[in-house]
N, CA, C, O and CB atoms as a CASP TS submission, in Angstrom:
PFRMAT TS
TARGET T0000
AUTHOR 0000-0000-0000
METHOD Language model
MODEL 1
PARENT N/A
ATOM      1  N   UNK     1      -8.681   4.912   2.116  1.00  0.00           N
ATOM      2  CA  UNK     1      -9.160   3.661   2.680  1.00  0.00           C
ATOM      3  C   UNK     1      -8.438   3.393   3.992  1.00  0.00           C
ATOM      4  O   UNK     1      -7.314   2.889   3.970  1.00  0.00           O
ATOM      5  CB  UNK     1      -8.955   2.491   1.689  1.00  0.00           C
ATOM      6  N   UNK     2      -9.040   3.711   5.133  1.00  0.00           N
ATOM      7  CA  UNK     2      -8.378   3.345   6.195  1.00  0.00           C
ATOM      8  C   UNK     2      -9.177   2.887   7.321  1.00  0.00           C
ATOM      9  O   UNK     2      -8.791   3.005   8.483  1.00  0.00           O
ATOM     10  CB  UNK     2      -7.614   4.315   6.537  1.00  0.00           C
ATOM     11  N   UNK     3     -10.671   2.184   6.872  1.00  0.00           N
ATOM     12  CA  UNK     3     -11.803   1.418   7.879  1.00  0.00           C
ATOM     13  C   UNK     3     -11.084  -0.030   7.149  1.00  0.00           C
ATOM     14  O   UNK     3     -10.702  -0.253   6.000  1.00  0.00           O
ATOM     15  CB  UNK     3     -14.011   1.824   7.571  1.00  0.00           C
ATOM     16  N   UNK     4     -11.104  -0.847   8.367  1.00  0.00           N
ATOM     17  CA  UNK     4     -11.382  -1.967   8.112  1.00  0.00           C
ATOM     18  C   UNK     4     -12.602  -3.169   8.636  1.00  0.00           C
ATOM     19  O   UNK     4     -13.470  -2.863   9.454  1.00  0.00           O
ATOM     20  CB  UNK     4     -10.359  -2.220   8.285  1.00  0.00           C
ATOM     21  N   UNK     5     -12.532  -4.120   8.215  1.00  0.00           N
ATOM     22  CA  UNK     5     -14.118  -4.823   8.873  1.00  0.00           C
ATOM     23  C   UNK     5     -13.794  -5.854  10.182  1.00  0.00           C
ATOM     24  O   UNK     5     -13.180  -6.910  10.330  1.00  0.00           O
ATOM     25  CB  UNK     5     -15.053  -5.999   7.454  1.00  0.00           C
ATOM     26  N   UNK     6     -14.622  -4.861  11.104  1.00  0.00           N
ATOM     27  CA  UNK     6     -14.332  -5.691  12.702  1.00  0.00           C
ATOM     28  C   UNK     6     -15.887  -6.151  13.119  1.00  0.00           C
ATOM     29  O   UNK     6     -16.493  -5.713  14.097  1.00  0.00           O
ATOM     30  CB  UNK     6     -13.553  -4.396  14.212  1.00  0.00           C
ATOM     31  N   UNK     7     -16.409  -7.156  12.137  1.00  0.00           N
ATOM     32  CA  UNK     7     -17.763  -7.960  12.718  1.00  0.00           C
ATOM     33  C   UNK     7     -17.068  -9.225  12.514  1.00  0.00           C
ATOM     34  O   UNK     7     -16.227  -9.593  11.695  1.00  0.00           O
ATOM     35  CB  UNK     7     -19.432  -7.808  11.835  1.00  0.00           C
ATOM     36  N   UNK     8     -17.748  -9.867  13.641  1.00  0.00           N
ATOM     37  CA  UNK     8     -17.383 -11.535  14.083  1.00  0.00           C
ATOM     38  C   UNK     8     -17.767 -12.090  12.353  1.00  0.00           C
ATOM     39  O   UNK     8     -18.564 -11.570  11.573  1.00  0.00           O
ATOM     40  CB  UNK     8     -18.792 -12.451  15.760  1.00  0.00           C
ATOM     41  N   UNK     9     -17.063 -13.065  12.180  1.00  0.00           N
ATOM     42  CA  UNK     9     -16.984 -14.145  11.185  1.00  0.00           C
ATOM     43  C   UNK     9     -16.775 -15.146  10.666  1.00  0.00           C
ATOM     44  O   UNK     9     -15.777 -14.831  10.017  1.00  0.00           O
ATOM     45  CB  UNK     9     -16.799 -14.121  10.815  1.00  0.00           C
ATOM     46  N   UNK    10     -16.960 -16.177  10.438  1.00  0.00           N
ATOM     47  CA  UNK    10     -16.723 -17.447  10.128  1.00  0.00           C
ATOM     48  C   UNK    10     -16.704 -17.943   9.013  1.00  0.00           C
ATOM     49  O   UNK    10     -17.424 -17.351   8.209  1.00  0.00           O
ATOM     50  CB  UNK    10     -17.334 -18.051  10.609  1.00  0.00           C
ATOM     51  N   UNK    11     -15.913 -19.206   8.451  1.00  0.00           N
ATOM     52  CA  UNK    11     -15.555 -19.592   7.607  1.00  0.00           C
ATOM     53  C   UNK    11     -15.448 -18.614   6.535  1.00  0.00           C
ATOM     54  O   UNK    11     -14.866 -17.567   6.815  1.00  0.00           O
ATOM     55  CB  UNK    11     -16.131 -20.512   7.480  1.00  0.00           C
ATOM     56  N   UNK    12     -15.980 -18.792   5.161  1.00  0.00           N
ATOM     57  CA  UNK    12     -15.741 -18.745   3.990  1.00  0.00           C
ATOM     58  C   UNK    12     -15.554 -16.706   4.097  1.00  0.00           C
ATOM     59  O   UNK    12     -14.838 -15.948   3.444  1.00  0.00           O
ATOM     60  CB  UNK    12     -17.101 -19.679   2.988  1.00  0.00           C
ATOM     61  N   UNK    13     -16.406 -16.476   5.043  1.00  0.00           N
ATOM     62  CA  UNK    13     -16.608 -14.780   5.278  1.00  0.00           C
ATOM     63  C   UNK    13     -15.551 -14.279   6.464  1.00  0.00           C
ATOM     64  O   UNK    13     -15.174 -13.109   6.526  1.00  0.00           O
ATOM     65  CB  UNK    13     -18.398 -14.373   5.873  1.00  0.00           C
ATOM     66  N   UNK    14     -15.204 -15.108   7.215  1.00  0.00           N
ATOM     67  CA  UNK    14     -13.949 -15.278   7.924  1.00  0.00           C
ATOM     68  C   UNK    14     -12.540 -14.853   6.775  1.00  0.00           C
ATOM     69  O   UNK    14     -11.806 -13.884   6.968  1.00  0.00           O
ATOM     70  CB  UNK    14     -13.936 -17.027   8.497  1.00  0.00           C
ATOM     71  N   UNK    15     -12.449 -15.503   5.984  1.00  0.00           N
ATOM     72  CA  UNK    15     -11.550 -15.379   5.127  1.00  0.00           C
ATOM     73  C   UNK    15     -11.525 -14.866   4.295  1.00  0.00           C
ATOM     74  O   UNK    15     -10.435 -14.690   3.750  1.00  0.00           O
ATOM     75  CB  UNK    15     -11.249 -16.010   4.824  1.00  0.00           C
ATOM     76  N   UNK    16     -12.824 -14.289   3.677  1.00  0.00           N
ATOM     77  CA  UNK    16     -12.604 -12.594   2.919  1.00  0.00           C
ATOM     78  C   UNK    16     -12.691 -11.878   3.735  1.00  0.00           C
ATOM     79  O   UNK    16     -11.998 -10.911   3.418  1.00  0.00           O
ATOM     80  CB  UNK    16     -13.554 -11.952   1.870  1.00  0.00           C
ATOM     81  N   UNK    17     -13.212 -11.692   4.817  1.00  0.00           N
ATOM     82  CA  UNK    17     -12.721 -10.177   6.038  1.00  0.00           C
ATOM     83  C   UNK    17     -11.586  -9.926   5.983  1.00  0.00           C
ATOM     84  O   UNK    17     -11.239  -8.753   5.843  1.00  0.00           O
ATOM     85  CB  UNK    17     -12.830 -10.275   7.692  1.00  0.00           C
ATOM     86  N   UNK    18     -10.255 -11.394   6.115  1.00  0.00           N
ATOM     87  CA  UNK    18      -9.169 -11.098   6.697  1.00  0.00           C
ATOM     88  C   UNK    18      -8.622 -10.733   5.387  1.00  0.00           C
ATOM     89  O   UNK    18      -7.736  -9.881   5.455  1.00  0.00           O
ATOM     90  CB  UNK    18      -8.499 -12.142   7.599  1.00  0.00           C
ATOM     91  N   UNK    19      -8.961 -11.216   4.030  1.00  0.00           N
ATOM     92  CA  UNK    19      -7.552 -10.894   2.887  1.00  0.00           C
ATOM     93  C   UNK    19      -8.417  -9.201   2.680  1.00  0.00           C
ATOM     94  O   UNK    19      -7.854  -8.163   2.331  1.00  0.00           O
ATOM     95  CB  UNK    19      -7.373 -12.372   0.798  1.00  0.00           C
ATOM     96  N   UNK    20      -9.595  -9.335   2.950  1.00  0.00           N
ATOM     97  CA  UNK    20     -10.147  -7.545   2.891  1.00  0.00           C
ATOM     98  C   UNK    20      -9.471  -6.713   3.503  1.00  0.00           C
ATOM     99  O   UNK    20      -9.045  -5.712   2.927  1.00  0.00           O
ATOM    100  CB  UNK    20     -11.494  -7.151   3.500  1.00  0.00           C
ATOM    101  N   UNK    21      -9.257  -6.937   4.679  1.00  0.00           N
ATOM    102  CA  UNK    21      -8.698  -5.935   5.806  1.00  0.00           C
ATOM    103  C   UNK    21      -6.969  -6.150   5.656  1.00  0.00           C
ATOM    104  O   UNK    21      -6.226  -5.485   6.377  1.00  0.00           O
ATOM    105  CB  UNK    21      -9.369  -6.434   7.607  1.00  0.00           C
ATOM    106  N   UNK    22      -6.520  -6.949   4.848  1.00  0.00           N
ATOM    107  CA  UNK    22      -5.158  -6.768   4.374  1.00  0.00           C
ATOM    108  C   UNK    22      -5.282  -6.140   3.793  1.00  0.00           C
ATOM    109  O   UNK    22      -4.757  -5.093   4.172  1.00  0.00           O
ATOM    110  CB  UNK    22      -4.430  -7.500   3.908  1.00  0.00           C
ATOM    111  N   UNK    23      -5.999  -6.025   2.406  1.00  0.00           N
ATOM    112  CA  UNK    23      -5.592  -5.673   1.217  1.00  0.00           C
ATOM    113  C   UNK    23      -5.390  -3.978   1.589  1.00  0.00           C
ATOM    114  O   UNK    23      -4.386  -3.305   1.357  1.00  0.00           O
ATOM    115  CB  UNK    23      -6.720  -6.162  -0.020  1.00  0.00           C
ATOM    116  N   UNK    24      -6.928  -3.439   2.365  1.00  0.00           N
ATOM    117  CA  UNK    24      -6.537  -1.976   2.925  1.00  0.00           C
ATOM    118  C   UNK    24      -5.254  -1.853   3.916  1.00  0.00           C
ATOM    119  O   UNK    24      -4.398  -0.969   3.922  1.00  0.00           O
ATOM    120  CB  UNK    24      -7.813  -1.405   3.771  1.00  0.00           C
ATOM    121  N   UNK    25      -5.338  -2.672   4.517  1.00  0.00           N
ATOM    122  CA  UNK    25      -3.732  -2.389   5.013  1.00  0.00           C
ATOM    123  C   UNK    25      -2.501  -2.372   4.072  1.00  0.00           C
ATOM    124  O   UNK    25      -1.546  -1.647   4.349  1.00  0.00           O
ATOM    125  CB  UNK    25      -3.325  -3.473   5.991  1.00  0.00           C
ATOM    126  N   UNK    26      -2.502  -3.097   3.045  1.00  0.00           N
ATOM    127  CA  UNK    26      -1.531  -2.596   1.928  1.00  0.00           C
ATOM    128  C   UNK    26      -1.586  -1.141   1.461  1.00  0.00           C
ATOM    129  O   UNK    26      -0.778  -0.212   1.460  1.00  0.00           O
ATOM    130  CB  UNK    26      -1.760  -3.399   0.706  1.00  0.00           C
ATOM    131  N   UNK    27      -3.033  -1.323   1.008  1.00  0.00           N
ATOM    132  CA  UNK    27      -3.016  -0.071   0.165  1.00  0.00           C
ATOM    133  C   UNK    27      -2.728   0.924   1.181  1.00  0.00           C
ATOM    134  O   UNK    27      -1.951   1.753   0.706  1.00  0.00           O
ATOM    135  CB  UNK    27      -4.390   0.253  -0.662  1.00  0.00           C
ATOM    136  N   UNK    28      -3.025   1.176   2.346  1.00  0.00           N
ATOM    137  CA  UNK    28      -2.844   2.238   3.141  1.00  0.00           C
ATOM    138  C   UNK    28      -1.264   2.381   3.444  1.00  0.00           C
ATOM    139  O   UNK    28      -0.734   3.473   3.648  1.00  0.00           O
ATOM    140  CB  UNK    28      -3.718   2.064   4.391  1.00  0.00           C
ATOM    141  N   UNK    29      -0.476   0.973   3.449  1.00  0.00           N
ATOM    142  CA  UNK    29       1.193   1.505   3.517  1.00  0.00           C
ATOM    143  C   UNK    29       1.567   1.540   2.318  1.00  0.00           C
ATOM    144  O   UNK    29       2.779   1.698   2.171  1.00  0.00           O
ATOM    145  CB  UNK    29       2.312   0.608   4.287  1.00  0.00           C
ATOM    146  N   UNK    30       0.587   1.393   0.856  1.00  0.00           N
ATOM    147  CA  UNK    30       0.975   2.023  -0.228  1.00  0.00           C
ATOM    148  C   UNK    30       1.387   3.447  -0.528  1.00  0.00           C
ATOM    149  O   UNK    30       2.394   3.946  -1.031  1.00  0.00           O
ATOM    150  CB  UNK    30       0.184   1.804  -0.851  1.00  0.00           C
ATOM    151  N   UNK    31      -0.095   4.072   0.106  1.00  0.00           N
ATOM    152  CA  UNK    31      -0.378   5.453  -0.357  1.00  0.00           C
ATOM    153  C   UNK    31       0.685   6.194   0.914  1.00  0.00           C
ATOM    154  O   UNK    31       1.404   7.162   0.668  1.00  0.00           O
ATOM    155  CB  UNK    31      -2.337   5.914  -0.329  1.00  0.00           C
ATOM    156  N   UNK    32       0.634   5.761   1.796  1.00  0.00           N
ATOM    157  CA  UNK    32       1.856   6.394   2.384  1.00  0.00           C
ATOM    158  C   UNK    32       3.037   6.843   1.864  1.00  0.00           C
ATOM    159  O   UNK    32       3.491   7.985   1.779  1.00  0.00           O
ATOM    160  CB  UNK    32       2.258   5.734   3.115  1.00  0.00           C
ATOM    161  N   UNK    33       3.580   5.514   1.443  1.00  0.00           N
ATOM    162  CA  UNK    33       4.851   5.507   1.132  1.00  0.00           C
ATOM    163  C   UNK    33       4.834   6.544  -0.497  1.00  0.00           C
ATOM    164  O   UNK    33       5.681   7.395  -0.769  1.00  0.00           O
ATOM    165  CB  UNK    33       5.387   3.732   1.067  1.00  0.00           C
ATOM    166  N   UNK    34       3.910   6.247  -1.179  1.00  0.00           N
ATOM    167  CA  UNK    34       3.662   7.290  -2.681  1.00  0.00           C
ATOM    168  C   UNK    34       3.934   8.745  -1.834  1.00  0.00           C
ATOM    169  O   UNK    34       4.921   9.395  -2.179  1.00  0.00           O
ATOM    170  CB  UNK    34       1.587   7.213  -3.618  1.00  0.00           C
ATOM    171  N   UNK    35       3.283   9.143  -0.993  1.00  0.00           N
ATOM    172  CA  UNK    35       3.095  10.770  -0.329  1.00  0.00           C
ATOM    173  C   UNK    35       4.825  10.969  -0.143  1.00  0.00           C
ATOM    174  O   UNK    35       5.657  11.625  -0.770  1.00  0.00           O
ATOM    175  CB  UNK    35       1.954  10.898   1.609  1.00  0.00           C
ATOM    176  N   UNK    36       4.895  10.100   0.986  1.00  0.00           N
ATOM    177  CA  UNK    36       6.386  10.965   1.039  1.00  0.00           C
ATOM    178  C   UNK    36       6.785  10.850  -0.021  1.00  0.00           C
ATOM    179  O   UNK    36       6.360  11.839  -0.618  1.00  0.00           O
ATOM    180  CB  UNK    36       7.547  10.584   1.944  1.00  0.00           C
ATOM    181  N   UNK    37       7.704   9.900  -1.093  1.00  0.00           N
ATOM    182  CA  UNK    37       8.245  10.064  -2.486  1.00  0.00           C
ATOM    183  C   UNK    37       7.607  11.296  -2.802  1.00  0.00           C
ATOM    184  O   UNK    37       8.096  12.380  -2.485  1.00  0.00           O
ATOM    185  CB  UNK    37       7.927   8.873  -3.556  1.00  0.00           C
ATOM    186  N   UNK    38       6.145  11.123  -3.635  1.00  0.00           N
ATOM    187  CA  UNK    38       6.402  12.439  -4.204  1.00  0.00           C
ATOM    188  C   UNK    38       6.435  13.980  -3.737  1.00  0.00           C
ATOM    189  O   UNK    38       6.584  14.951  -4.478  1.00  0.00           O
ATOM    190  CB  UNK    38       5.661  12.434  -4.987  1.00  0.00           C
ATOM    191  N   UNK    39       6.198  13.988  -1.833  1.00  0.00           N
ATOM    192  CA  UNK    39       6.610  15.298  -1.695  1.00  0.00           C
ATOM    193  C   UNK    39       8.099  15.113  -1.578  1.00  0.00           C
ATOM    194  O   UNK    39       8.681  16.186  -1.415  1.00  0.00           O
ATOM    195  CB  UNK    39       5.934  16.050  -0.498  1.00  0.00           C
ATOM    196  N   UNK    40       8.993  13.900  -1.620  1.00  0.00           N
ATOM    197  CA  UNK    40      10.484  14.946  -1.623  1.00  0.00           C
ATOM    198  C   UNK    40      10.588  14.926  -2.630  1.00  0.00           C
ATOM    199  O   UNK    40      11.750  15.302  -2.785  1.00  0.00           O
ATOM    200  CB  UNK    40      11.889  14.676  -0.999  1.00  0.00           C
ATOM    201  N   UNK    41       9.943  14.633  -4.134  1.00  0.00           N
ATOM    202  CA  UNK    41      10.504  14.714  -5.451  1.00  0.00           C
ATOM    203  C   UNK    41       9.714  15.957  -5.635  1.00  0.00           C
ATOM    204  O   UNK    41       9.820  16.424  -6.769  1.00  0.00           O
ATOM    205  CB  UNK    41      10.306  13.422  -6.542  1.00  0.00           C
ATOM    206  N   UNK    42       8.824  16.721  -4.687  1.00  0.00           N
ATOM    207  CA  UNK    42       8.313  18.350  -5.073  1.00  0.00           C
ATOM    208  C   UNK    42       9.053  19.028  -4.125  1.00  0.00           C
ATOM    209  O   UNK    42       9.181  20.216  -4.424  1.00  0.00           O
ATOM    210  CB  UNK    42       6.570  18.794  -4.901  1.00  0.00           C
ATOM    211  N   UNK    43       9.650  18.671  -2.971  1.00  0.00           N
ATOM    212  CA  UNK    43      10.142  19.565  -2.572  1.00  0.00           C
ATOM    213  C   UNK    43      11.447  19.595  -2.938  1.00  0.00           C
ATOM    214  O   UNK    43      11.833  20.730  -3.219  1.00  0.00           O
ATOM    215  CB  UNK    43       9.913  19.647  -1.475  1.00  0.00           C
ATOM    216  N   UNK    44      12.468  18.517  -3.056  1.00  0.00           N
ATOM    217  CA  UNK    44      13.647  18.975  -3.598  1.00  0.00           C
ATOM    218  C   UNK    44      13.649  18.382  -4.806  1.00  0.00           C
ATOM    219  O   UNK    44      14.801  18.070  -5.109  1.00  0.00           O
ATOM    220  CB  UNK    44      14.825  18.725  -2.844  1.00  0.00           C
ATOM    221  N   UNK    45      12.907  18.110  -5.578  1.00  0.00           N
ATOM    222  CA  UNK    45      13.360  17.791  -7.512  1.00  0.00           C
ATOM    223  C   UNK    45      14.031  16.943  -7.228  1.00  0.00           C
ATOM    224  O   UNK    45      15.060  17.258  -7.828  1.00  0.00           O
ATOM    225  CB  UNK    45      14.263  18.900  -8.665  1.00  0.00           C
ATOM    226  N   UNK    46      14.283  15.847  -6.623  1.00  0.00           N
ATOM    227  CA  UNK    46      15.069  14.494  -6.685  1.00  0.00           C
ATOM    228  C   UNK    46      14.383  13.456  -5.803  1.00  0.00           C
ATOM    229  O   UNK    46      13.749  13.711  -4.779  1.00  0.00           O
ATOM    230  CB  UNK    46      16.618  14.665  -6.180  1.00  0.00           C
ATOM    231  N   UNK    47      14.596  12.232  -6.342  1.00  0.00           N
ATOM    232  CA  UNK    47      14.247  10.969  -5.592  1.00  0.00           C
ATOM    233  C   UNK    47      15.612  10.794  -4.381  1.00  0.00           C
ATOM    234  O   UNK    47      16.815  10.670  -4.607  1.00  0.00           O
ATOM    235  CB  UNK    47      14.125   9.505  -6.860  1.00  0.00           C
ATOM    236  N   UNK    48      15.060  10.829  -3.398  1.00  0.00           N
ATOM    237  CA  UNK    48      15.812  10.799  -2.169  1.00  0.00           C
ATOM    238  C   UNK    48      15.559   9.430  -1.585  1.00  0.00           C
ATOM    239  O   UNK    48      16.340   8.909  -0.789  1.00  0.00           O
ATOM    240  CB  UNK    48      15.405  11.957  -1.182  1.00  0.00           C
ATOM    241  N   UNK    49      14.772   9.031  -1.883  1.00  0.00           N
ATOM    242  CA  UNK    49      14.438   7.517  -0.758  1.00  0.00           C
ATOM    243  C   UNK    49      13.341   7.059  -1.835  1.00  0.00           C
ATOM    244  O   UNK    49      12.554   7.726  -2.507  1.00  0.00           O
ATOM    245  CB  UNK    49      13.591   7.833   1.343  1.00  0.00           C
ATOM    246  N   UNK    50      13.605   5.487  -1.744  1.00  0.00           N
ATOM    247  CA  UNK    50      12.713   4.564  -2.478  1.00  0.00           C
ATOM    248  C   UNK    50      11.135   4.173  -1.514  1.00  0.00           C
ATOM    249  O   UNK    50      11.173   4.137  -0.284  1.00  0.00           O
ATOM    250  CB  UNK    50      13.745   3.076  -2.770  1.00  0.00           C
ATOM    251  N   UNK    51       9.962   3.933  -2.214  1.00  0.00           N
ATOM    252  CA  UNK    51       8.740   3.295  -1.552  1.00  0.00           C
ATOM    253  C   UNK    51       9.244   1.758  -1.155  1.00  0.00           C
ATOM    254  O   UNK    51       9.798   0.978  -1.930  1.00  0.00           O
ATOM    255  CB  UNK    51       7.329   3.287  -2.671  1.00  0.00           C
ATOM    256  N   UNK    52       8.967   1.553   0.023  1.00  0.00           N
ATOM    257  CA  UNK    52       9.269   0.061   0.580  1.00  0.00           C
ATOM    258  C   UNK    52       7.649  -0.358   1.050  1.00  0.00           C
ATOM    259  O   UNK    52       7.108   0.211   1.997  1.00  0.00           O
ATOM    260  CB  UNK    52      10.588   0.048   2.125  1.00  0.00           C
ATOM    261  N   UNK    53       7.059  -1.288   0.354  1.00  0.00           N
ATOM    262  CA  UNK    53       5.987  -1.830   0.666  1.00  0.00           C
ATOM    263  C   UNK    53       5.968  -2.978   0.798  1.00  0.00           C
ATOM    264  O   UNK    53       5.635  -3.452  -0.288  1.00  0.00           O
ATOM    265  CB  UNK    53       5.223  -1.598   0.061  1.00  0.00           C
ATOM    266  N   UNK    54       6.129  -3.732   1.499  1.00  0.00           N
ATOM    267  CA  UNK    54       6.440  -5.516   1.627  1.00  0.00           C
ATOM    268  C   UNK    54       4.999  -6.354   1.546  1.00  0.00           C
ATOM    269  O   UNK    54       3.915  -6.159   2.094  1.00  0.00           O
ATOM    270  CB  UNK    54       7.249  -5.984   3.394  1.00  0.00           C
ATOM    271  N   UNK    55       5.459  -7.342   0.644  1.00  0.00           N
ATOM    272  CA  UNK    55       4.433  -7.997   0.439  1.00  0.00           C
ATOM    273  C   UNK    55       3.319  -7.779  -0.657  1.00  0.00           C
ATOM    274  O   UNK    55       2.340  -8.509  -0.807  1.00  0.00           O
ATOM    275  CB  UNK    55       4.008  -7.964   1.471  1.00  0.00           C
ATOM    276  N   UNK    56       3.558  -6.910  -1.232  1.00  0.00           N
ATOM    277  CA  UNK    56       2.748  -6.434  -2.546  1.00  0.00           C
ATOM    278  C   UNK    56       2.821  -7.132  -3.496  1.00  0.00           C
ATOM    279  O   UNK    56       3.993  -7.461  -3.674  1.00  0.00           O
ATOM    280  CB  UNK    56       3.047  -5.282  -3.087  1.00  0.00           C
ATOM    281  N   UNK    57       2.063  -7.598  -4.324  1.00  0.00           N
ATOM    282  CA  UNK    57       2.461  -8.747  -5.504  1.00  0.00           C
ATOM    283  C   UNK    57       1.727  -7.783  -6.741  1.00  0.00           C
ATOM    284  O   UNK    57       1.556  -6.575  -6.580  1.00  0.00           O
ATOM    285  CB  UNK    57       1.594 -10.713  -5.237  1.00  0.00           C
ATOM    286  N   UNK    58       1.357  -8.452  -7.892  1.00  0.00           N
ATOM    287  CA  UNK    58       0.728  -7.794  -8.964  1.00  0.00           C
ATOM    288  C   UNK    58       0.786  -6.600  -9.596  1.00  0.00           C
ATOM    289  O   UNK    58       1.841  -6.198 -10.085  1.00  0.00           O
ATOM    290  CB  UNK    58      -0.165  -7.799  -8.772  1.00  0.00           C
ATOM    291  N   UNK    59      -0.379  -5.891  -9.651  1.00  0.00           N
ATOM    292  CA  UNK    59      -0.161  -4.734 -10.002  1.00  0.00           C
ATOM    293  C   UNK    59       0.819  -3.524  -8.818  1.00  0.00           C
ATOM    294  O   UNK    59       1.823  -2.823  -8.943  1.00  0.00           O
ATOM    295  CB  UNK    59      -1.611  -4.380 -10.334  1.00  0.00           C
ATOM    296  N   UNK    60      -0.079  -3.791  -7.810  1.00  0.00           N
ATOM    297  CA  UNK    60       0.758  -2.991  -6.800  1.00  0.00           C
ATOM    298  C   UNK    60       1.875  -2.824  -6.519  1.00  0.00           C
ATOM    299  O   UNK    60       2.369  -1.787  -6.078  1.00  0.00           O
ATOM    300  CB  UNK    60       0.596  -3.147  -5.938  1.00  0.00           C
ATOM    301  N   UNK    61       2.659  -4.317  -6.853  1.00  0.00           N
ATOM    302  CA  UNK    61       3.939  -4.576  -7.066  1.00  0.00           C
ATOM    303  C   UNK    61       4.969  -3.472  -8.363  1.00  0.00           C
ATOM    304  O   UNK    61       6.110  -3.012  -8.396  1.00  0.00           O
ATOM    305  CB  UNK    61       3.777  -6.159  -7.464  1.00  0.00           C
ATOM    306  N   UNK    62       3.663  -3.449  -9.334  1.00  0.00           N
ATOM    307  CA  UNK    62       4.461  -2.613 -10.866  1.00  0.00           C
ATOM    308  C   UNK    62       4.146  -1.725 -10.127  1.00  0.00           C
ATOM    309  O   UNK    62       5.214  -1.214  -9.787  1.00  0.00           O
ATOM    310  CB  UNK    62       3.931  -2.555 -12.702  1.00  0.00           C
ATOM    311  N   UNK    63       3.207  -1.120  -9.573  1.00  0.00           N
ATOM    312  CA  UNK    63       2.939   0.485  -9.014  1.00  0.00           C
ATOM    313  C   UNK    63       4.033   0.925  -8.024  1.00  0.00           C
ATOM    314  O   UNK    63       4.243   2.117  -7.800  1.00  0.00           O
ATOM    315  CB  UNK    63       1.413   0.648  -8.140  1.00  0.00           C
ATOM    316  N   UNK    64       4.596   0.115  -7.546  1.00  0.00           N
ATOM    317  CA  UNK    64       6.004   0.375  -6.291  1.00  0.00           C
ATOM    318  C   UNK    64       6.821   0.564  -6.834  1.00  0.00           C
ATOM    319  O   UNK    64       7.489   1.466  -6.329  1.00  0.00           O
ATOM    320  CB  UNK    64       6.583  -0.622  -5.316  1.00  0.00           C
ATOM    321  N   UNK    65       7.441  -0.043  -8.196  1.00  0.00           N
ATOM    322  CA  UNK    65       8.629  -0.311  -9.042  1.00  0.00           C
ATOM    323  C   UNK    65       8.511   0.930  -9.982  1.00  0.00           C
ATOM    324  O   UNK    65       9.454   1.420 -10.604  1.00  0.00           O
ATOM    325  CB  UNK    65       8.609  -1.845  -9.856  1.00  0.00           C
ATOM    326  N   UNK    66       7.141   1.394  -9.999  1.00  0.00           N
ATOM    327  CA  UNK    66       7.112   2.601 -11.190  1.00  0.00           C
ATOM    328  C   UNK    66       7.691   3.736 -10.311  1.00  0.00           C
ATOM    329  O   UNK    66       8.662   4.424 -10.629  1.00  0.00           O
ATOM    330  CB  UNK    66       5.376   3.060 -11.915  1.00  0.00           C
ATOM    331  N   UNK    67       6.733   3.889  -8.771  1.00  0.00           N
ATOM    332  CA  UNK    67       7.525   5.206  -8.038  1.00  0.00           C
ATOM    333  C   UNK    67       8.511   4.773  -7.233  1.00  0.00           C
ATOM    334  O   UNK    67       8.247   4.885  -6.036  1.00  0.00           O
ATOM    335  CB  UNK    67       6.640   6.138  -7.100  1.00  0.00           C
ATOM    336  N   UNK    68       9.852   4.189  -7.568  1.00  0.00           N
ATOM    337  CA  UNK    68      10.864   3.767  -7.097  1.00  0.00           C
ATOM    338  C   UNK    68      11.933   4.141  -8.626  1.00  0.00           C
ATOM    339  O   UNK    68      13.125   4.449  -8.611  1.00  0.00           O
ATOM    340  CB  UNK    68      10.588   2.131  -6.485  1.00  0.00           C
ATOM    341  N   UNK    69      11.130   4.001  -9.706  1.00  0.00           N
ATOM    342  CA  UNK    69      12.034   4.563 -11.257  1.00  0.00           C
ATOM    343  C   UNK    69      12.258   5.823 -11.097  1.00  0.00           C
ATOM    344  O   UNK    69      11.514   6.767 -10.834  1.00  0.00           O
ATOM    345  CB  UNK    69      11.235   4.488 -12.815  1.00  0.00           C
ATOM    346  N   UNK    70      14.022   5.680 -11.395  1.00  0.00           N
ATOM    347  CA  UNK    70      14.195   7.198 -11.149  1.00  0.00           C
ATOM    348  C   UNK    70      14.448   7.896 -12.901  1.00  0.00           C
ATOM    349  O   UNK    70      14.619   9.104 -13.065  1.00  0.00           O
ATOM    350  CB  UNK    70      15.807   7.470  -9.908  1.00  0.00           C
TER
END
């Protein structure tokens, strides 16, 4: 997921564009941050550095905390 929605908008559609085009911006510095973790936990068999995703709440939040468990 790395399109986000760039048509003019207003009100009520104004404001699901923008928490839309966050939410892929999360997920996209989600899945980032998952890639590196698990290639240095394939390339050297150890957790070397934690996922830092700011601003994540909910599930995404347990999904950061799970690949941050060492």
């Amino acid at each position: 997921m790395s399109r986000t929605i760039e048509v003019p908008a207003e009100g009520e559609l104004l404001e699901l564009k923008l928490t839309i085009n966050n939410m892929v911006k999360m997920l996209r510095n989600l899945a980032d941050e998952v890639s590196i973790v698990s290639l240095e936990v394939g390339s050297q068999g150890k957790l070397g550095r934690t996922a830092d995703v700011p601003d994540v709440q909910g599930v995404w939040s347990e999904l950061v905390l799970n690949v941050n468990r060492e």
